[in-house]
Phi, psi and omega in degrees: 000327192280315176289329178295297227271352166300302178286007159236017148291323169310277179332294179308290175315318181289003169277314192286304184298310215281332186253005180085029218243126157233030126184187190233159149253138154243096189270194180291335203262210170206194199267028153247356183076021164338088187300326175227125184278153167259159205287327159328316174232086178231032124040250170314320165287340169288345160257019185223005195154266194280119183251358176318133170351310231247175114153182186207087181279176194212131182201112172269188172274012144235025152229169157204152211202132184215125209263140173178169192244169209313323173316315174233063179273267178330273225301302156341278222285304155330313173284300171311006189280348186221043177269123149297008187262151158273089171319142162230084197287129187272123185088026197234135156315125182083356188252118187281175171287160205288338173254359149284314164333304162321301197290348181264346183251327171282170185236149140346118164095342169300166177249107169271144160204154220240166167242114190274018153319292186255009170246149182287177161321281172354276174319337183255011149289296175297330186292328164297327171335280172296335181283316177317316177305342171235013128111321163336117176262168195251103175247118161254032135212094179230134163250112202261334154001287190311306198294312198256357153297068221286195181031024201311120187307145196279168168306152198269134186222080175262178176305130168314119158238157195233133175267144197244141195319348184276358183239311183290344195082359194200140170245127195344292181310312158309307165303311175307333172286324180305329182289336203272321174319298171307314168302325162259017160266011157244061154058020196230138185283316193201194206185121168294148155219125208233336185274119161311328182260344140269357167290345219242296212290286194276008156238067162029057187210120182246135182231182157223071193269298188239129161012089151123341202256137179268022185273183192206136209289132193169144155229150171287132173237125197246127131258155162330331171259345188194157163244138182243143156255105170297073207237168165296135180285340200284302181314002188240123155272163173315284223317301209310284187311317155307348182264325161277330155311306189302323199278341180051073192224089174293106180301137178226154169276161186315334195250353177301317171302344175268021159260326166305298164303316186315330207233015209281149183290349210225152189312301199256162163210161194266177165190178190246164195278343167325284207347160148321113173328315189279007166287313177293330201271347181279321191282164192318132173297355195273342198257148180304228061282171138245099181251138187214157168331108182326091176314337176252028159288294193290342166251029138248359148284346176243149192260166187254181187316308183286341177283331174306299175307315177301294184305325171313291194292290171345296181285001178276298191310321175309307192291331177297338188291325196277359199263277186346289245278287188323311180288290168018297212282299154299324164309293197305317164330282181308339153272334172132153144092333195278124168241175168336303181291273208331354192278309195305313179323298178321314174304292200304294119047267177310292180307335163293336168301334188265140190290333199274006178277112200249015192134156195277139184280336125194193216313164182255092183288129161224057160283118173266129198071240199267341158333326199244022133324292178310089201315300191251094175249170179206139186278148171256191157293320185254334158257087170202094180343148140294128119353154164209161185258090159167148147085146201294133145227138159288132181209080199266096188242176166169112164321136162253134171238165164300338181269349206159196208205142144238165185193135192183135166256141157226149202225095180241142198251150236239002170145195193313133172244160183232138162044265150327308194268346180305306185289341174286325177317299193320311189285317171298324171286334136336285209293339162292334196267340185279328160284292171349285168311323206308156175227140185187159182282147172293124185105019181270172166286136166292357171277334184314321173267338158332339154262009140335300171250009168243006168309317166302277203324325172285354148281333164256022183059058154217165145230193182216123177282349160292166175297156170246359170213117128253145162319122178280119211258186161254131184000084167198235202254138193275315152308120195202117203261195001270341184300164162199179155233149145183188247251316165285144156311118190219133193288066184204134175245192203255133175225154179294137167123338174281149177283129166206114192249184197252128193194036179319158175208196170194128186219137208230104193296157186043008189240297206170163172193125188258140174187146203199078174304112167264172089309118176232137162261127181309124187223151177288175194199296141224164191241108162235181142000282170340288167148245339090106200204120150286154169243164157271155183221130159272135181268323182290157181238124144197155187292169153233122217278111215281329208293014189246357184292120154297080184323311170309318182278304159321005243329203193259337164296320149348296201295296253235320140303288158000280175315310158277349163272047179209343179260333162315300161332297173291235244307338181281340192276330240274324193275005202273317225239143188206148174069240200289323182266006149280345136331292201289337192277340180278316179292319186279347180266334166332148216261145155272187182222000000 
């Protein structure tokens, strides 16, 4: 690997001299703003490497430097051990951003240059911002890929399937009317929608264009008079294309929109502040941009009664696949032999048994021991740990069903533990049960509550740098916005029907990594003086494994949660199960003391 990615750092720099360019960014996204990409734009990892989700490379004709954030630092740091590339950690002191770096390496009259496809506005705003200040210009538009990319992958062109209204809960002619509605108390004739997973939410249509994501790389255009679905045709059955004629939806091909902008008619378009660059930069000079916030992130975060019901089912078939997998797990340990994938097998295995399981919402973190330091690690063929009986395994999963989307942690421990890890378990299960409990007014920030599950741990001088909540999609994207909780501000509060979990953690490098997952839904709760205050309802069914808890360091309110979530679990589990494994469902649901 290391002599391939030295030839195509060659290839690239010999791209850069031939256009002038003295240096390139290449970031993570695809020109929808994707969190997991189809191997069509995967970019960055074929020129460094690096497969994290997350990250940015940078490359002149003597570094090449690559930026990503805490989750996947040891893992960076792996790859990167016999390499030219350099880490860089995002958000740490002293480590600058990818465009002071620049400006520190480069001269007056350089050229950077970016694909302004697949970078958001934003991002090429601010990087002209700062470069501009030493006088460095921005070119977005070279995809230098196409040249030196041999055999490069094509856009993903799976089948349309349309979800009916008894599953999505809403019909398609309803969301449009709700957008056009919205679009017009702010004031705007129409909207671009470029996230894939809102094209897929309001035209009741589900695919397998990217990994984990049931969607289909397509944009939307909604005006008052029409909607066009910008899609590949290959991708439509007769079923399809009729269904959408009814729905009064104009098929345009995928590539057909920058002829659309380039030609567009109208003063303005609305765009989310997210969009590609090259959607502003393609478009009519004539025409406005406008930008705002998608209307449709926030009314597909809250979900409706049937989708709510779709999710219900979801964590059920899910608690029974984690009931299997769990009883399995320690026993099969304790005979030998058994690694990380096999854990991962195992699930997928169980979950296949429920007919509504269409596949994992994404990779299956099954880490063991000091693996689960590393927050996103996911085991290979060539990195993959044994079980032993001692010391944690992390088992960070999640489904996609038709009916719903899951995502859940358990951190079990596989025999003797030490101290450490007893007291760390505690305390992170503490700070999940402490977010649980919560009560709080409708419309709060998730930072607001974020301190909430890092409290224990901030008692003990640790933390954990990930978010501790998101949003969950139907059977959609397991990451799901615009709401979150963690420790920075982000401009979305929590209203009842949203999905979000709880998911505090502790990770100690080379020693172990604790993490402990809910799916919770936002529920209304009471009404006072005050005004209107939600709780969270946990959606996932699953035990929690009691044996590492320091009951005293839990306390007895902790406890006494638990203890009623654990008897709600056997009951929604309890008819599903019958001989040894209603035995094991009854003993992980047992009351603690």
């Amino acid at each position: 690997m290391e002599n391939t990615i030295e030839k195509r750092l060659g290839q690239l720099r010999e791209y850069m001299r031939s256009h002038g360019l003295s240096a390139f960014v290449v970031g993570s996204s695809d020109p929808h703003g994707s969190e997991y990409v189809a191997d069509r734009w995967k970019a960055r990892e074929w020129i460094s490497g690096f497969d994290g989700s997350a990250g940015t490379a940078v490359i002149t004709q003597d570094s090449a430097m690559l930026w990503t954030d805490s989750r996947y630092w040891l893992a960076a740091e792996t790859v990167f051990a016999n390499s030219e590339y350099e880490l860089m950690k995002e958000r740490v002191k002293d480590v600058p951003t990818v465009a002071e770096w620049l400006c520190s390496v480069l001269e007056c009259g350089d050229v950077v240059g970016v694909d302004g496809t697949v970078c958001s506005l934003r991002e090429v705003y601010e990087l002209r911002d700062t470069l501009a200040k030493k006088e460095i210009s921005l070119d977005t538009s070279h995809d230098p890929f196409d040249e030196i990319w041999e055999n490069r992958p094509s856009v993903p062109m799976s089948v349309a399937e349309i979800i009916p209204e008894s599953i999505a809960g809403e019909s398609v002619q309803s969301k449009l009317a709700r957008i056009r509605e919205r679009m017009e108390q702010i004031g705007l004739s129409n909207m671009l929608f470029p996230m894939l997973d809102e094209v897929a939410w309001v035209t009741n249509l589900r695919g397998a264009d990217v990994d984990y994501n049931p969607v289909l790389v397509a944009y939307l255009l909604v005006s008052k008079e029409q909607a066009i679905l910008f899609i590949d045709n290959a991708k439509l059955t007769d079923e399809v294309r009729t269904y959408l004629h009814k729905e009064n939806i104009t098929i345009e091909a995928y590539d057909a929109i920058w002829h659309v902008l380039n030609n567009y008619p109208y003063d303005t378009i609305c765009l989310p502040d997210g969009c590609n660059a090259a959607i502003v930069e393609r478009l009519n000079k004539a025409t406005t941009p406008l930008f705002r916030p998608s209307v449709v992130a926030d009314m597909k975060s809250i979900k409706n009664s049937i989708e709510i019901e779709g999710f219900k089912k979801a964590m059920l078939a899910e608690g029974i696949a984690m009931v299997k997998l769990l009883h399995w797990l320690k026993p099969a340990v304790e005979k030998g032999g058994v690694t990380e994938l096999d854990v991962d097998y195992a699930l997928t295995a169980f979950r296949k048994e429920d007919k509504n399981f269409r596949g994992l919402s994404f990779a299956t973190i099954a880490a063991y021991g000091k693996n689960g330091a590393i927050v996103h690690y996911e085991p290979t063929p060539s990195a993959n740990a044994e079980l032993q009986p001692k010391s944690f395994l992390l088992l960070d999963c999640g489904g996609q069903y038709q009916c719903g989307t899951t995502d859940i942690t358990r951190t079990i421990p596989l025999g003797s533990l030490t101290q450490e890890e007893r007291e760390d378990y505690t305390r992170v299960l503490r700070g999940h049960i402490s977010l649980a409990m919560a009560k709080f007014p409708v419309n709060t920030f998730g930072v607001q509550l974020d301190v909430l599950a890092r409290q224990w741990l901030w008692q003990a001088g640790e933390n954990y740098l990930h978010g501790t909540g998101h949003g969950v999609g139907h059977f959609l994207n397991v990451h799901e916005g615009p709401h979150q909780i963690r420790m920075n501000f982000i401009p979305a509060t929590l209203k009842p029907g949203m999905t979000v979990t709880n998911e505090p953690g502790i990770y100690k490098a080379d020693r172990f990594g604790i993490r402990i997952e809910n799916t919770m839904l936002v529920c209304n709760d009471i009404t006072t003086e005050f005004g209107a205050f939600c709780s969270l309802q946990p959606l996932t069914i699953c035990p929690i494994d009691k044996e590492p808890i320091i009951p005293e360091l839990l306390g007895c309110e902790a406890i006494e949660y638990l203890n009623n979530y654990h008897v709600w679990v056997y009951e929604q589990l309890a008819s599903h199960f019958d001989g040894e494994l209603l035995e094991f469902l009854k003993d992980a649901c047992a009351p603690l003391k």
